[in-house]
C-alpha positions as CSV (number, residue, x, y, z in Angstrom):
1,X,-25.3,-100.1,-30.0
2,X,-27.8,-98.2,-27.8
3,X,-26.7,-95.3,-25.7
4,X,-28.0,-92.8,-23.5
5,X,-26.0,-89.4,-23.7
6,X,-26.3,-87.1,-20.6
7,X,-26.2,-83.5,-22.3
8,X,-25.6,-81.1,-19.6
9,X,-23.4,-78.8,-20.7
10,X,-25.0,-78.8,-24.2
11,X,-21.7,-79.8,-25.9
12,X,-23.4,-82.8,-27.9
13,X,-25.7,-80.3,-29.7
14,X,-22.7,-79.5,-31.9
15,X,-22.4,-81.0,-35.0
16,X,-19.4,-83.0,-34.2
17,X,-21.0,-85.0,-32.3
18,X,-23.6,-86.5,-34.7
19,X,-22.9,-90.2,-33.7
20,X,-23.8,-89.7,-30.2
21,X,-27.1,-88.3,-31.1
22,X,-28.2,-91.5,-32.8
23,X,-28.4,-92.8,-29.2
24,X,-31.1,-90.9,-26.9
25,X,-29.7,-87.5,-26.2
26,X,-31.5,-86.7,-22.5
27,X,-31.6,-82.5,-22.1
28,X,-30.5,-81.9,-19.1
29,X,-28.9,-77.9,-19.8
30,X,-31.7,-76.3,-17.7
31,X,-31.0,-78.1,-14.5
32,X,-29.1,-76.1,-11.6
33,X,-26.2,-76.9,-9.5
34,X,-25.0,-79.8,-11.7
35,X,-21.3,-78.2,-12.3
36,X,-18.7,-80.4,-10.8
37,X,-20.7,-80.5,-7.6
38,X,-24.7,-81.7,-7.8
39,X,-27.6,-79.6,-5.5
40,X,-28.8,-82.1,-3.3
41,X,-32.1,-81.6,-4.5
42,X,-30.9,-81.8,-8.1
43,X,-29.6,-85.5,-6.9
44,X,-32.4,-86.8,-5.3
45,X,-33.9,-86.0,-9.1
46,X,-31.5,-87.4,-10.9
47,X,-31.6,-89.9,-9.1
48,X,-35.5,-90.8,-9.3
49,X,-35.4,-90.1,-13.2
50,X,-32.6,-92.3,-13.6
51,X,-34.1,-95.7,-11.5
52,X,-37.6,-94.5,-14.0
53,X,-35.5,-95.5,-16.8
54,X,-34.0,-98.3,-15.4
55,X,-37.7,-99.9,-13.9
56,X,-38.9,-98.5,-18.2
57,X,-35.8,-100.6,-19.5
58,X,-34.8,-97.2,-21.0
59,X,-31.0,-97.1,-19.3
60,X,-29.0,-99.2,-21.5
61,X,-25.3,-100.2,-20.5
62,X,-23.3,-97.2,-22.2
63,X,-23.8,-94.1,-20.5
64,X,-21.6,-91.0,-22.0
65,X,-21.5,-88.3,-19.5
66,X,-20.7,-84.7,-21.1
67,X,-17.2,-83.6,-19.7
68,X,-15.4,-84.5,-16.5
69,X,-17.4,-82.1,-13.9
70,X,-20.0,-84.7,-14.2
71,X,-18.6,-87.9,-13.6
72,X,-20.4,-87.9,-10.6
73,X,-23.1,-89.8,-12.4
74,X,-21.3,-92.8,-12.5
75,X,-22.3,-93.4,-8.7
76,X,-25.8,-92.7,-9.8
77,X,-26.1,-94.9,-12.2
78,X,-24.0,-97.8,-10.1
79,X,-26.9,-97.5,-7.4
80,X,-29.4,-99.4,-9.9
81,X,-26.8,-102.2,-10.3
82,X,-28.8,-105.2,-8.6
83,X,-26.0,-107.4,-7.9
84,X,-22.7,-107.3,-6.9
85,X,-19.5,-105.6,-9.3
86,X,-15.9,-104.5,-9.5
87,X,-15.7,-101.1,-10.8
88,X,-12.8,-100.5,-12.8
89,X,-12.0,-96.2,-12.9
90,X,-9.8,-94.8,-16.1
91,X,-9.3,-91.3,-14.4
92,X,-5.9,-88.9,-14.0
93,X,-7.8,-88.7,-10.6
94,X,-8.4,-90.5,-7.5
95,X,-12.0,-89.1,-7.6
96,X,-12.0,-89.8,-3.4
97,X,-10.9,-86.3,-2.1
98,X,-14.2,-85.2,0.2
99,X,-15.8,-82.0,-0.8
100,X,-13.8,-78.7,1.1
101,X,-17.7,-77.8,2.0
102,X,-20.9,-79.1,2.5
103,X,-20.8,-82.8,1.9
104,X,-22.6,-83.2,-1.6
105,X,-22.2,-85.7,-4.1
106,X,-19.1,-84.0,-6.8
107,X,-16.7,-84.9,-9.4
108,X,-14.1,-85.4,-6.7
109,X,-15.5,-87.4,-4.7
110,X,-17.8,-90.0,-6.3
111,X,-15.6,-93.2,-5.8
112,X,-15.2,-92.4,-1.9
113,X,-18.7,-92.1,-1.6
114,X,-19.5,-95.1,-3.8
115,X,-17.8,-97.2,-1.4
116,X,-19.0,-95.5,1.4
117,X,-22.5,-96.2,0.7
118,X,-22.8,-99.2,-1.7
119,X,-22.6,-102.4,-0.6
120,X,-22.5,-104.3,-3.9
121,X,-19.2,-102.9,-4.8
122,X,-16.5,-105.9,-4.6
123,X,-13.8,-103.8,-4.9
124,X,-12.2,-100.8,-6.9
125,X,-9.1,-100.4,-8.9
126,X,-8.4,-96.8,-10.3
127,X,-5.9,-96.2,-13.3
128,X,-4.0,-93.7,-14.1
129,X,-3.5,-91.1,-11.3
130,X,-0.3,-89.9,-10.1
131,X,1.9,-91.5,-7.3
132,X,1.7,-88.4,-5.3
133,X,-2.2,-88.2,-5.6
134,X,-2.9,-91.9,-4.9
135,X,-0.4,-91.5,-1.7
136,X,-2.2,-88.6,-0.7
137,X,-5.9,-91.0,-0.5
138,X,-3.9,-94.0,0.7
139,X,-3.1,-91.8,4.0
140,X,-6.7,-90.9,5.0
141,X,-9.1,-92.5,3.1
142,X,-8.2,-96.0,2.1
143,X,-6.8,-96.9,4.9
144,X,-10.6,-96.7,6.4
145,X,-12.2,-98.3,3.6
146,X,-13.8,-101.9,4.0
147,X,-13.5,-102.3,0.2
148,X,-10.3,-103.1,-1.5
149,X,-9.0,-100.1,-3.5
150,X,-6.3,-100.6,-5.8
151,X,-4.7,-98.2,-8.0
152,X,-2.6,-98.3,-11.3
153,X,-0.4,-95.0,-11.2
154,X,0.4,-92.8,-14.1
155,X,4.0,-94.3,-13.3
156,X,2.9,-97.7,-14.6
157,X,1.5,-97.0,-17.2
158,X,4.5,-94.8,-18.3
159,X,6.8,-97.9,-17.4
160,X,4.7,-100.3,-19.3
161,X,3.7,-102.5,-16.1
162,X,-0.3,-101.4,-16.2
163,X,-1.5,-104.2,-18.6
164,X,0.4,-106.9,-15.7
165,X,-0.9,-105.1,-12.6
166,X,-4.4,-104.9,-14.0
167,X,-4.1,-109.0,-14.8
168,X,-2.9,-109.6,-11.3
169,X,-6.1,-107.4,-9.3
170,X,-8.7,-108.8,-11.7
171,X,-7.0,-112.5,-11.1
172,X,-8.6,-112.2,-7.8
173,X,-12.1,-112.0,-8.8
174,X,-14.4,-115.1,-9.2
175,X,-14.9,-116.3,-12.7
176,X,-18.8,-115.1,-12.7
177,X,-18.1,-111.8,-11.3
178,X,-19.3,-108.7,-13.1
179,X,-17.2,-105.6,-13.5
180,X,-18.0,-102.0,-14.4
181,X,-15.8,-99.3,-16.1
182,X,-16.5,-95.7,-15.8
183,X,-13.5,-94.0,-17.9
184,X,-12.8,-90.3,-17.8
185,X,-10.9,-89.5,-21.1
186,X,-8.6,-86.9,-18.8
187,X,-6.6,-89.9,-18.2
188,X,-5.6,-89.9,-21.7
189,X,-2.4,-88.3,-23.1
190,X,-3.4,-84.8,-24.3
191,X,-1.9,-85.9,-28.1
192,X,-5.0,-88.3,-27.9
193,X,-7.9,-85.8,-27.2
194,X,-8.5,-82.8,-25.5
195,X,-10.5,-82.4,-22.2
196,X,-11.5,-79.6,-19.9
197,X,-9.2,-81.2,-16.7
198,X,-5.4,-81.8,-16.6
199,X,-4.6,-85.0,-18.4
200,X,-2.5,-88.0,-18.0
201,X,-0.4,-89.9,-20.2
202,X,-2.5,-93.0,-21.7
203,X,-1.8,-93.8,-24.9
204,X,-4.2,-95.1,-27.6
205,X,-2.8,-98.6,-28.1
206,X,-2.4,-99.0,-24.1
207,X,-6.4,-97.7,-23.5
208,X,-7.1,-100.6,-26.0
209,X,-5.2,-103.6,-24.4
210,X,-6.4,-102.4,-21.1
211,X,-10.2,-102.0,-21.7
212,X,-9.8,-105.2,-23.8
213,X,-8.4,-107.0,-20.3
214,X,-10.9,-105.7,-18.1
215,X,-13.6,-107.9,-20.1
216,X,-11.3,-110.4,-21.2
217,X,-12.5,-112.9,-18.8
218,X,-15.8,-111.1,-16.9
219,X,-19.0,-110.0,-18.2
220,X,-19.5,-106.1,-18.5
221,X,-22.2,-104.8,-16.0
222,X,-22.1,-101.0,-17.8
223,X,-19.8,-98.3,-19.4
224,X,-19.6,-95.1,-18.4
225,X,-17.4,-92.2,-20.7
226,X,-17.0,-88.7,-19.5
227,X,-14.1,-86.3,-20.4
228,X,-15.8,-84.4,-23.7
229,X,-13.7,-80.8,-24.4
230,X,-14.5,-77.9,-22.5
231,X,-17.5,-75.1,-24.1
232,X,-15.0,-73.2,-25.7
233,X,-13.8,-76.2,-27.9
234,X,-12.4,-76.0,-31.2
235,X,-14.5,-78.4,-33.7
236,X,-11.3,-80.5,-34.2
237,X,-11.1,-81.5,-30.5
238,X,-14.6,-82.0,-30.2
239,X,-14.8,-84.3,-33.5
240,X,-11.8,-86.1,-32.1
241,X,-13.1,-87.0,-28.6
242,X,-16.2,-88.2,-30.6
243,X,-13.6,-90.3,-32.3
244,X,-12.5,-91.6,-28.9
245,X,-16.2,-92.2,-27.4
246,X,-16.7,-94.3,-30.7
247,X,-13.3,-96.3,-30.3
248,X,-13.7,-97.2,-26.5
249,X,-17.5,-98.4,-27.1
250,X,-16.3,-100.5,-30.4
251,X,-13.5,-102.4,-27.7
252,X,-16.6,-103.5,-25.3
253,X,-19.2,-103.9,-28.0
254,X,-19.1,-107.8,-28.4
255,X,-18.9,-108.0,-24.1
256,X,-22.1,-106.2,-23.9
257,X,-24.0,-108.0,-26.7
258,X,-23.0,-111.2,-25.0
């Protein structure tokens, strides 16, 4: 299945990680300000490289995005979606907290300015943060939001209720409607896979039966996986989030091949 792998912290040049690099490994180590939060003028390149690929038919569907500082590039890549999606989120966080400083485009804050800006979005649903954390964005942010945001709390899927609630939200969509996952592998349980962020509580067999629902009955517009192990990984963790990348692209494989 063809992949492009986003290398910017140069984790995927271990040797652990030998299965992403029979996909197209893009370099992108030497660029500045792309740590959690992305230079403005770094974006604006991204951003042009990225819609090159897409008008060279060089972007496929599966995107795997080095660790969790860069999950930004899910919004990215959702701008050269040419029609209309539902973008399903696996994170431990709400991703829609607004930058403490200049307003630029960060880890933190990609979802709230996905639907900020992109009007092809149908609607969100994020799973797996914390009560606490989705009450905190449901007080400010949702509240103003013209898209529906749902959420899935880390609750939920502790109580066993996820696989229902995520049934019931994607219910709502039309048969012929498109979604788009962007998973961030902090949501799973740390006995699953290491990552450089706090992590949730997802189980394996739970992130299967969810990811297979979310195509069960829509087509798959595009995959993104972020969440690898921090620089100073062991070659265990780094050889099992490989393991993980591998698993979660074998669940959608027959979607996107459709």
């Amino acid at each position: 299945m063809e992949r492009l792998v986003f290398n910017f912290s140069g984790i995927y040049e271990n040797e652990e990680y030998e299965w992403e690099k029979e996909g197209e490994v893009w370099n992108l180590t030497e660029l500045q300000g792309t740590d959690g939060y992305l230079d403005p003028e770094t974006e604006e390149y991204l951003r042009e490289k990225v819609s090159e690929k897409r008008r060279d038919f060089l972007l496929p569907k599966i995107r795997i995005l080095d660790n969790g500082n860069y999950h930004y590039m899910s919004k990215l890549l959702l701008e050269t979606v040419d029609q209309p999606v539902f973008l399903i989120v696996f994170d431990h966080h709400t991703d829609m907290q607004p930058p403490a400083l200049l307003p630029v485009l960060s880890c933190g804050s990609w979802i709230l300015d996905s639907v900020k800006q992109l009007n092809h979005i149908l609607g969100v649903c994020i799973i797996g943060p914390p009560e606490e954390a989705i009450q905190t964005v449901r007080e400010t942010v949702v509240s103003e939001s013209t898209v529906q945001i749902s959420f899935i709390s880390e609750e939920a899927l502790s109580s066993h209720r996820a696989a229902e609630e995520l049934e019931t939200i994607l219910r709502q969509l039309n048969p012929g409607n498109s979604v788009y996952v962007s998973f961030d592998k902090d949501v799973l349980s740390e006995s699953v896979t290491d990552t450089n962020w706090d992590q949730g509580i997802l189980e394996q067999q739970q992130m299967k039966e969810l990811m297979a629902i979310c195509i069960k009955k829509h087509k798959l517009e595009g995959l993104d996986l972020c969440g690898e192990p921090g620089r100073d990984s062991t070659e265990s963790q780094r050889r099992i989030s490989s393991k993980i990348n591998q698993e979660i692209i074998r669940i959608v494989q027959d979607s996107l091949s459709s």
